[in-house]
BADO-194779 format. One record per residue (C-alpha): residue in one letter; x, y, z. Coordinates in steps of 0.001 Angstrom, whole numbers, padded with zeros to 6 digits, always signed. Each point is the difference from the previous one (the first is absolute). Layout:
BEGIN
aXYZ/...
***
This chain:
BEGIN
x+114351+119472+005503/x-002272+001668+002332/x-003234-002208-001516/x+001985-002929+000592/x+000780+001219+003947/x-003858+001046+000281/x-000956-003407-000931/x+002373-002181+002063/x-000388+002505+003160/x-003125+001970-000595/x-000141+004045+000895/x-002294-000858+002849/x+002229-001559+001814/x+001716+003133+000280/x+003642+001174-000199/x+000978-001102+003613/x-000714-003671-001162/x+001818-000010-003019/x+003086+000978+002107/x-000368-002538+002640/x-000453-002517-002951/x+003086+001229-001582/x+001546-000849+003324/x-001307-003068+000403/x+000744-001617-003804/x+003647+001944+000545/x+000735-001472+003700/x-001662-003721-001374/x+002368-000017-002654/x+002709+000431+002064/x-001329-002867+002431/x-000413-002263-003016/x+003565+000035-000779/x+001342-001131+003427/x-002717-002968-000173/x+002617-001548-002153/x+002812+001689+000665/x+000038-000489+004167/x-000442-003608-000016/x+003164-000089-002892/x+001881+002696+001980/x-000321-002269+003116/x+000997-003446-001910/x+002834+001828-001227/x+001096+000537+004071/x-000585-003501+000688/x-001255-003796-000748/x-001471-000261+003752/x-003100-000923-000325/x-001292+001026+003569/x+000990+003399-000901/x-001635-000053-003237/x-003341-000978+001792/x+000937+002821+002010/x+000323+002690-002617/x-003766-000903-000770/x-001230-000416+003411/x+001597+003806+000881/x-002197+001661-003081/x-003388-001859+001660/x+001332+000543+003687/x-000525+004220+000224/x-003399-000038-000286/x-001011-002319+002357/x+002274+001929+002490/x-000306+003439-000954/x-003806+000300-002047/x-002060+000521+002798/x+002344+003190+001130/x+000643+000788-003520/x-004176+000796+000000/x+000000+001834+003076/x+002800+002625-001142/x-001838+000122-003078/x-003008+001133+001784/x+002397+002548+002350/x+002048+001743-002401/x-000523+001886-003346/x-000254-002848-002395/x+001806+001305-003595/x+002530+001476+002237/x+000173-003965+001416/x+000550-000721-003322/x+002783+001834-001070/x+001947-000312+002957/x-000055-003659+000214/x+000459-000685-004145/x+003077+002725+000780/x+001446-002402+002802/x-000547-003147-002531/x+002307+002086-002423/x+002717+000193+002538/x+000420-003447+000458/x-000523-001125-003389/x+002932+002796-000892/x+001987-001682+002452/x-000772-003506-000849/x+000800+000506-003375/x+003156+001900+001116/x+001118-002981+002128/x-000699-002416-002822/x+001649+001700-003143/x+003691+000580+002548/x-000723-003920+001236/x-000179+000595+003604/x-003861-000785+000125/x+000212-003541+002090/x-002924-002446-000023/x-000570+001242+003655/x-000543+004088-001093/x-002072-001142-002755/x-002789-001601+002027/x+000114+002985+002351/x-000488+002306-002649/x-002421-002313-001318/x-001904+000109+003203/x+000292+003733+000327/x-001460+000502-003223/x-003480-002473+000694/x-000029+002147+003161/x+000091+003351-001907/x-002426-001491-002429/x-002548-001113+002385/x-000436+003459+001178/x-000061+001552-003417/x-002078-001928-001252/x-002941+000217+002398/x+000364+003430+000305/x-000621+000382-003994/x-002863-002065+000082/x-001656+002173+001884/x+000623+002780-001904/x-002407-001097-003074/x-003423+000603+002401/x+001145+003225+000681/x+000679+001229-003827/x-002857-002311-001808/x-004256+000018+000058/x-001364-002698+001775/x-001184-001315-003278/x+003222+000260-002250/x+002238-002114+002748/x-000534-003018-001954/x+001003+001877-003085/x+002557+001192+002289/x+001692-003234+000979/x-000373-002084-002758/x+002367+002842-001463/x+002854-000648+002687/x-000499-003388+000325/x+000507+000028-003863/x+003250+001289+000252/x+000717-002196+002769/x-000762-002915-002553/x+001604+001711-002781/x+003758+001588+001032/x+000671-002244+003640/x-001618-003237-001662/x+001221-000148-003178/x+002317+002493-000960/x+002063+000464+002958/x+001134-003922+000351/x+001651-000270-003025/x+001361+003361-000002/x+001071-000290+003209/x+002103-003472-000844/x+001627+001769-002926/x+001223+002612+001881/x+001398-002091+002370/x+001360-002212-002994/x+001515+003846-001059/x+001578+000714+003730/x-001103-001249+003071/x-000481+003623+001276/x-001960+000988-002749/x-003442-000892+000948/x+000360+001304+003577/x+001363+003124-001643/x-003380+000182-001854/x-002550-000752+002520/x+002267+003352+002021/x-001012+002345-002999/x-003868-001727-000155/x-000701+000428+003529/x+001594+003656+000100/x-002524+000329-003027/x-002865-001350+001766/x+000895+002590+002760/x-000019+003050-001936/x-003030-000974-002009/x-001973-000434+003393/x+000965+003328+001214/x-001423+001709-003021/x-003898-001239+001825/x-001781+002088+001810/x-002407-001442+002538/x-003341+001106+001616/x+000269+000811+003791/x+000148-002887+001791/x+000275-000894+003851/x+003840-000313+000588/x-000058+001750+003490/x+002517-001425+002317/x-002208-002231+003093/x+000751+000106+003323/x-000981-004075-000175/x+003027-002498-000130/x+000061-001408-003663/x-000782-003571+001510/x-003306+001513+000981/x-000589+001026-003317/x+000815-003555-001751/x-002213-001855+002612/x-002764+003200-001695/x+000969-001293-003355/x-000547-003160+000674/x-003075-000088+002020/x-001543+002086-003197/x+000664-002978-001999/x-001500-002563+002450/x-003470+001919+000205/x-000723+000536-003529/x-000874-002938-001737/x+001046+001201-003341/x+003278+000524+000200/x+000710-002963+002765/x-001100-002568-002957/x+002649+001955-002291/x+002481-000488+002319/x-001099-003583+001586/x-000380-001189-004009/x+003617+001091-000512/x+001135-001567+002868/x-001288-003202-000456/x+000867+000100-003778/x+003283+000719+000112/x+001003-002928+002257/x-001619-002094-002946/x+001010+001837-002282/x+003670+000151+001945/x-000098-003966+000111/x-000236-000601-003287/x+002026+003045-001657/x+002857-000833+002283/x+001193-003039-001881/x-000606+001312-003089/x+003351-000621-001476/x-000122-003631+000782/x-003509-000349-000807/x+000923+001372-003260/x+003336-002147-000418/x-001487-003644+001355/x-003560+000145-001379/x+000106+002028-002757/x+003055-000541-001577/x+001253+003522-000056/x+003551+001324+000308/x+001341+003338+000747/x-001295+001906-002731/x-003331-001359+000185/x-000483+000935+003638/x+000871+003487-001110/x-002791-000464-002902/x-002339-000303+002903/x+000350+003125+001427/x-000496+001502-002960/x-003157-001466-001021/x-001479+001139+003343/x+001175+003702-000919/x-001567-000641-003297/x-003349-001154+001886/x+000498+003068+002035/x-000256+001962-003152/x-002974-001175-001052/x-001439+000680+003148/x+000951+003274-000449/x-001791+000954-003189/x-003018-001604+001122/x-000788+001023+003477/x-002009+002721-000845/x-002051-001927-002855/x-000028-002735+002984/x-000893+002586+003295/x-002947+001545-001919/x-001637-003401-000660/x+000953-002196+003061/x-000569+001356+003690/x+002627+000480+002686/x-001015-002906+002020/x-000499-002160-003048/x+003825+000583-001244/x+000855-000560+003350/x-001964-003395-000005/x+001118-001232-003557/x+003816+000910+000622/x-000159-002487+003152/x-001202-002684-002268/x+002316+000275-002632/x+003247+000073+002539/x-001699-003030+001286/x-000155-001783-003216/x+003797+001497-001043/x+000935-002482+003099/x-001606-002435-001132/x+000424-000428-003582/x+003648+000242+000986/x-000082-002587+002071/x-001849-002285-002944/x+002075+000458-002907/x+003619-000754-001255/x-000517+001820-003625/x+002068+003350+000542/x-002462+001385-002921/x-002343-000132+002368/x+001823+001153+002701/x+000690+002880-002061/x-003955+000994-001199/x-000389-000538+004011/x+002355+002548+001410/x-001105+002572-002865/x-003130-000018+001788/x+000913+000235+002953/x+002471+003472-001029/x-003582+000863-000665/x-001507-000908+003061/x+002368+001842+001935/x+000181+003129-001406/x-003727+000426+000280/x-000265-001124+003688/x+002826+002020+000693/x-001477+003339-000940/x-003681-001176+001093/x+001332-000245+003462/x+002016+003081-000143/x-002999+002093-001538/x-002495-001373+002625/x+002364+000867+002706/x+000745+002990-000854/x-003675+001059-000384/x-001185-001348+003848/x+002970+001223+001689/x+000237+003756+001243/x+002582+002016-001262/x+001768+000324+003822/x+000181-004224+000120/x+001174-000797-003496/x+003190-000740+001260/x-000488-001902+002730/x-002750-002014-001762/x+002360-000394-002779/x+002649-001781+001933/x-002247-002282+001748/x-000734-000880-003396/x+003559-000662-000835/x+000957-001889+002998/x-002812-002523-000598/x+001730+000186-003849/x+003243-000726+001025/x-000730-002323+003166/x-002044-002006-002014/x+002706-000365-002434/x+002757-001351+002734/x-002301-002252+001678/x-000994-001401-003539/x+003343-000554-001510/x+001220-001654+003690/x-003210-002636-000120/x+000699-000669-003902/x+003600-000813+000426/x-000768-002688+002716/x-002836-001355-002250/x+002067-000224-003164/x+002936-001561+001945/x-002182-002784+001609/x-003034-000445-002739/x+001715+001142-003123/x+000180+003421-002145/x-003962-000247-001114/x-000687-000383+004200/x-000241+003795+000757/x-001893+000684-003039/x-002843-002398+001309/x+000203+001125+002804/x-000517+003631-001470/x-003167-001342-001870/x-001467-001504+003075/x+000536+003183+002192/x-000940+002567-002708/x-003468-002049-000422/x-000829-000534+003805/x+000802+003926+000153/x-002147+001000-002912/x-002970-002138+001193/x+000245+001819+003538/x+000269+003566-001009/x-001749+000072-002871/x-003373+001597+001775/x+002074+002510+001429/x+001666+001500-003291/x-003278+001116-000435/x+001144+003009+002900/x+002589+001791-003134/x-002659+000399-002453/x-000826+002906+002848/x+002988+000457+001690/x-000006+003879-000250/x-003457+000197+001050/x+000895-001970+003156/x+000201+002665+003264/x+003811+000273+000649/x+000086-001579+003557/x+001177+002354+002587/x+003091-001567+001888/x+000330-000366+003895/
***
């Protein structure tokens, strides 16, 4: 047992990363479950379908509200202990929730609150966490580092949570909710158990607005990280476009029903996979700014082959891929990140990050239901392609910046 734990989390990495990883595969698990489970939870409370938009639109809507003060309390306050108390708060309502719902009182109305409370909770948590790996890892193990978390990311939310998640429901409605409680208490405990090198937590006598306009100014003068966080901007309003009428796409060009849809999904997880066991054969061959540069041109060509072709063989060798794709950029981005950013700006770096994730995301999905409803379902994917390749043709002299992003001097902000 303990060769097996050496070789999927390596003794380098040290005991305080193993625990945080526990936490993370332990608190994703839970997560994975209410993927299916919320979204059946709230079509059990009601056939509106304005507030079944709105269920989804409340998980996307914290952390375009709350991110940017999410990184500057990270940056205040004593980040594990962040942690803890936050994933303690997310068991409270999930306790409750799943209290409501097994004695029937929980109306359509208290779900999407508790809904919302929990993306708030989990916006905080989960920038404070990623800042935690920087502080516990070497520089040159945080690829090793995240491709680990991300796997379990891929692994229990992606593919094992869903359907376990929709059986428990299937079980008792309360069930799920019940789980993700005893998770995220999990994931809580686990964290607790890491013990972190001194870090600057000091309480500032500047407001915490001053120290977001800090954050962000970091970001704008170092070229590096501004072409992460631009490229994930722009990207996800493509990539929001397209992936936003998914379900139709699938349905009207592809000739998939219900279970199919689901398939898809699951072949991205499976792409995710492979990404997983070869991203250190991959990083030790390819440079930083070359994986950058490659995963922009195959997310360009996933819009466009999409776009092209009815066969949903295809389809399916396409998103497989792309699982692939994503799970690489994803921890490239994180690991060069992490590596330019100083320890006492993670967070705030972090959740300028995630509000150009998740605003890029709302503005994409808005622009690809228009498109769709006027031009067809194929429309938004087009319009993905044409985007993504204007984009890649315009940045790709300044990807050259991450290859060297931790050599870069850390600008000092106004």
């Amino acid at each position: 047992m303990s060769r097996i734990l050496d070789t999927v989390v390596p003794r380098r990495l040290g005991t305080g990363f193993r625990w945080l990883l526990a936490s993370s595969w332990s608190t994703n698990l839970g997560d994975g479950l209410v993927l299916a489970a919320g979204p059946l939870l709230v079509a059990s409370r009601t056939d509106d379908a304005f507030l079944v938009a709105l269920a989804a639109l409340l998980q996307w809507l914290p952390p375009l509200l709350f991110g940017l003060w999410a990184g500057a309390v990270t940056d205040r306050l004593d980040r594990r202990r962040l942690v803890i108390v936050v994933d303690s708060l997310r068991t409270l309502v999930l306790v409750l929730l799943a209290t409501a719902v097994a004695v029937d009182v929980a109306t359509i109305w208290l779900v999407l609150v508790a809904m919302f409370l929990l993306g708030t909770a989990e916006t905080f948590a989960d920038n404070a966490s990623s800042t935690l790996v920087p502080m516990l890892v070497q520089r040159d193990d945080l690829a090793l580092a995240n491709s680990r978390i991300m796997a379990g990311f891929v692994t229990v939310n992606q593919l094992v949570g869903p359907p376990l998640g929709a059986f428990l429901f299937a079980v008792g409605h309360a069930w799920p909710f019940a789980a993700e409680a005893v998770l995220v208490a999990a994931g809580a405990v686990l964290v607790s158990r890491v013990v972190l090198p001194p870090h600057r937590a000091e309480k500032r006598a500047t407001h915490i607005r001053h120290d977001i306009a800090e954050g962000v100014r970091w970001v704008r003068h170092h070229a590096a990280v501004r072409t992460l966080v631009l490229t994930i901007l722009i990207f996800n309003v493509t990539f929001g476009a397209a992936w936003s009428v998914l379900v139709l796409y699938a349905r009207e060009r592809l000739g998939l029903g219900a279970i199919g849809f689901g398939l898809i999904t699951t072949v991205m997880a499976l792409g995710g996979l492979v990404g997983t066991v070869s991203y250190g054969w991959i990083t030790r061959r390819v440079s930083l700014a070359n994986l950058m540069r490659i995963g922009l041109v195959i997310e360009t060509l996933t819009h466009l082959a999409l776009a092209l072709t009815t066969s949903a063989w295809f389809a399916v060798v396409v998103f497989f891929v792309f699982g692939a794709h994503a799970f690489v950029w994803g921890t490239t981005s994180v690991t060069i990140r992490q590596r330019a950013v100083p320890t006492q700006l993670q967070g705030r770096v972090g959740s300028v990050n995630l509000v150009g994730v998740f605003g890029g995301l709302v503005v994409g999905a808005a622009i690809g239901g228009v498109l769709a409803q006027r031009y067809g379902v194929t429309a938004p994917f087009w319009f993905a392609f044409v985007g993504s390749a204007i984009f890649v043709v315009l940045i790709w002299h300044q990807l050259r910046h991450v290859a060297h992003a931790d050599e870069q001097d850390a600008p000092a902000a106004a």
